[in-house]
N, C-alpha and C positions, 0 to 999 in steps of 0.2 A: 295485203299488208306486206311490209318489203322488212325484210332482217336482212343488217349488215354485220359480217362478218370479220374484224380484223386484222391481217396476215402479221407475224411479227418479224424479225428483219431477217433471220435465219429460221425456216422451214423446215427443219432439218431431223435427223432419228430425237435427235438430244428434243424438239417442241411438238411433234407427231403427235401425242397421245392427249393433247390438250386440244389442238388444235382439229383433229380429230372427233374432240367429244364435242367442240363449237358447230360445226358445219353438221354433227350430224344431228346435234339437238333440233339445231336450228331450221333443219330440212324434215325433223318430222314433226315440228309447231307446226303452226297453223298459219304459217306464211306463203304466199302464193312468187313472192318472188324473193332470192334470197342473193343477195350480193357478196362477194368476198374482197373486199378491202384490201388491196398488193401493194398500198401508197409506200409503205414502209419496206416491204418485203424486198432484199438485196438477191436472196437465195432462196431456189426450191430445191429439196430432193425428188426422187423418185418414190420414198415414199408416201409424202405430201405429194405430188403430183395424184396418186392412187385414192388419198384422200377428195382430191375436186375431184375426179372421175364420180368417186361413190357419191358424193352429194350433189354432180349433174343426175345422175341417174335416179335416187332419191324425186328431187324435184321433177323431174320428168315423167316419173312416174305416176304424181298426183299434179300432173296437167300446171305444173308450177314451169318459172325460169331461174335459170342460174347463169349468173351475172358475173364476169370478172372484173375489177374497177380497178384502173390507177394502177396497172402492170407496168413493175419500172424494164428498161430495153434488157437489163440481164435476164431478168424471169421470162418475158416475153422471147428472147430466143431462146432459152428451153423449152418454152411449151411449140414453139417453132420447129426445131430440132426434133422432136419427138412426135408431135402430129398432133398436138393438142389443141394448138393456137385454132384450127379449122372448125374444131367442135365448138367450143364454148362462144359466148359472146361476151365482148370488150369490150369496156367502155372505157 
């Protein structure tokens, strides 16, 4: 079963703790693959970045995948810049 996850346009301290409680609900349902939604997302911080870290690992850990979708070019050279883009998979 596939959960899609959101992103809203600023990732930022000010959406962290919601955004947060989405990825990590979502990674300990009973989804086996779990997508995060970056259609909208302009901005990530570093603390959302730490968020997808914890919910690839999450799903990696119960044999699931974690999906990035629709990463617009700002966000995608942040996770570039930082070493992210290699880990995760894009779609």
């Amino acid at each position: 079963m596939e959960t899609i996850v959101k992103g809203v346009k600023r990732l930022d301290s000010n959406t962290y703790a919601e955004f947060d409680k989405d990825i990590t609900e979502a990674a300990s349902g009973d989804c086996d693959r779990l997508v995060v939604d970056l259609a909208d997302t302009q901005y990530i911080s570093s603390i959302c970045l730490r968020v997808l870290l914890k919910g690839f690992k999450q799903m990696r850990a119960k044999g699931g995948e974690f999906v990035l979708r629709s990463v617009q070019p700002t966000v995608l050279e942040v996770l570039e810049i930082t070493g992210f883009a290699g880990g995760f998979v894009i779609e």
